[in-house]
VEXTIDREN-538097 format. One record per residue (C-alpha): x, y, z; residue in one letter. Coordinates in steps of 0.25 Angstrom, whole numbers. Layout:
VEXTIDREN-538097
- X,Y,Z,residuo
- X,Y,Z,A
...
This chain:
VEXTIDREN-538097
- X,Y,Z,residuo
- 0,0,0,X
- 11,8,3,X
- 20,6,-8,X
- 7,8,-17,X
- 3,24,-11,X
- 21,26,-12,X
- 19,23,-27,X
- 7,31,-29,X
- 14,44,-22,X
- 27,41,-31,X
- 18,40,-44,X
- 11,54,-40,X
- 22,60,-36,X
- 29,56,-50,X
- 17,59,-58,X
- 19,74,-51,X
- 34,75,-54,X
- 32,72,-69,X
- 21,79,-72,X
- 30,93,-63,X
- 42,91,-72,X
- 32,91,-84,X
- 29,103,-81,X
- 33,115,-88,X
- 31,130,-89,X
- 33,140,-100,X
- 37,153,-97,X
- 31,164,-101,X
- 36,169,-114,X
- 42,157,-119,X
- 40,157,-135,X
- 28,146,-137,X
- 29,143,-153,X
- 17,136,-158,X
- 13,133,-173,X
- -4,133,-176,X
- -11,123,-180,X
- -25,131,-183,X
- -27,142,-193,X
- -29,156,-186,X
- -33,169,-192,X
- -36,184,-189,X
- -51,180,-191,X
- -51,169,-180,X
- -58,173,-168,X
- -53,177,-155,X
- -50,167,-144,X
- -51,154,-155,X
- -40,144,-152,X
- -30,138,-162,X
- -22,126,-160,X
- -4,129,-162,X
- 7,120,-158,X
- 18,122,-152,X
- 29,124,-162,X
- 43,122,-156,X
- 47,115,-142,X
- 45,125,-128,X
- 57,123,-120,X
- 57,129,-105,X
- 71,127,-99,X
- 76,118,-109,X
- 65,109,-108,X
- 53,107,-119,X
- 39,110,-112,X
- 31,111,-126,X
- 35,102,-137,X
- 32,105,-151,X
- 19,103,-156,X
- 12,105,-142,X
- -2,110,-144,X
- -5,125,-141,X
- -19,133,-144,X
- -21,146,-145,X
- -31,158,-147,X
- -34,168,-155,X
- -33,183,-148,X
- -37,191,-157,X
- -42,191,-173,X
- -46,199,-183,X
- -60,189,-181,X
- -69,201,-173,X
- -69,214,-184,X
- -73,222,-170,X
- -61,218,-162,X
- -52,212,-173,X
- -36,212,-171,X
- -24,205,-176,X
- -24,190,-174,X
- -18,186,-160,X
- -16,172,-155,X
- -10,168,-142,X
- -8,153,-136,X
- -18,148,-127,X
- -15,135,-124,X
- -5,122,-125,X
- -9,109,-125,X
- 1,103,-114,X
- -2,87,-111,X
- -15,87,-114,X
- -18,100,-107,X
- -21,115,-112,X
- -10,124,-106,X
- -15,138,-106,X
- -6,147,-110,X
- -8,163,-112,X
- 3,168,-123,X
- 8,182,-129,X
- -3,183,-141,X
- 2,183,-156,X
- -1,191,-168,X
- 2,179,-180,X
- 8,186,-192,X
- 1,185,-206,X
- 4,188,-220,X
- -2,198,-227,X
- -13,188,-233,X
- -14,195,-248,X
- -3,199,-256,X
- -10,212,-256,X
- -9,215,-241,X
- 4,212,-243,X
- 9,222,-254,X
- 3,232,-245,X
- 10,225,-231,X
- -5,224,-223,X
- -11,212,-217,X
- -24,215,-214,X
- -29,201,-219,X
- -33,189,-211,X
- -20,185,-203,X
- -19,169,-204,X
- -11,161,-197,X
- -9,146,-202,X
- -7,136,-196,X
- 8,132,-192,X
- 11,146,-188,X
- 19,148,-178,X
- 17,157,-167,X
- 24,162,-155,X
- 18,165,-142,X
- 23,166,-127,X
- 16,163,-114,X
- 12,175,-106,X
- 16,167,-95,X
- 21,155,-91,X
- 14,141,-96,X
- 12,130,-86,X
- 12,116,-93,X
């Protein structure tokens, strides 16, 4: 009886101890690169999700905490989508999909680039066209602070 409770502190205590050394934390402002997977526009609305990965390894201290490929989801800030409160297209990461759990996560927003989309808006250097950002773009974004996984 005894050597049975002995065995079940050890296994709990070891469950702890690994599940504490896989623990990780980004800092805040650590560059999170991620590479979308769903088209987004200026006329996608406000607050809709798209789904990115994460492009390139995140090391903290010389160890890897997000592999490559790692889901992420992000939300549109704002869009060209509402005529009365219309702006440029800005997108910030919400969330990364970490062992089967959503990490939420509040980044700096980003402002995609686009191409002028007519060779017309071009000659005359104005991108007032829809912005359009395809998927496998990458995007850069940094944690306002830092992110508990």
């Amino acid at each position: 009886m005894i050597r049975k409770f002995i065995t079940v502190i050890v296994t709990v205590c070891a469950c702890f101890a690994a599940s504490t050394l896989n623990a990780a934390t980004i800092p805040a402002g650590t560059t999170l690169t991620v590479s979308t997977v769903s088209l987004i526009s200026s006329q996608t609305v406000p607050g809709r999700s798209f789904e990115a990965k994460i492009a390139q390894d995140v090391s903290v201290k010389g160890n890897v905490v997000l592999k490559a490929g790692t889901k992420a989801f992000g939300k549109v800030t704002t869009s060209r989508a509402n005529p009365r409160r219309s702006g440029p297209l800005t997108v910030e990461l919400a969330s990364i999909a970490v062992n089967g759990r959503r990490i939420t996560v509040k980044t700096s927003s980003v402002q995609p680039a686009s191409h002028p989309q007519t060779a017309r808006q071009a000659h005359y250097g104005h991108t007032a066209g829809t912005t359009v950002v395809n998927p496998q773009t990458r995007l850069q974004f940094q944690p306002a602070a830092p992110v508990n996984l």
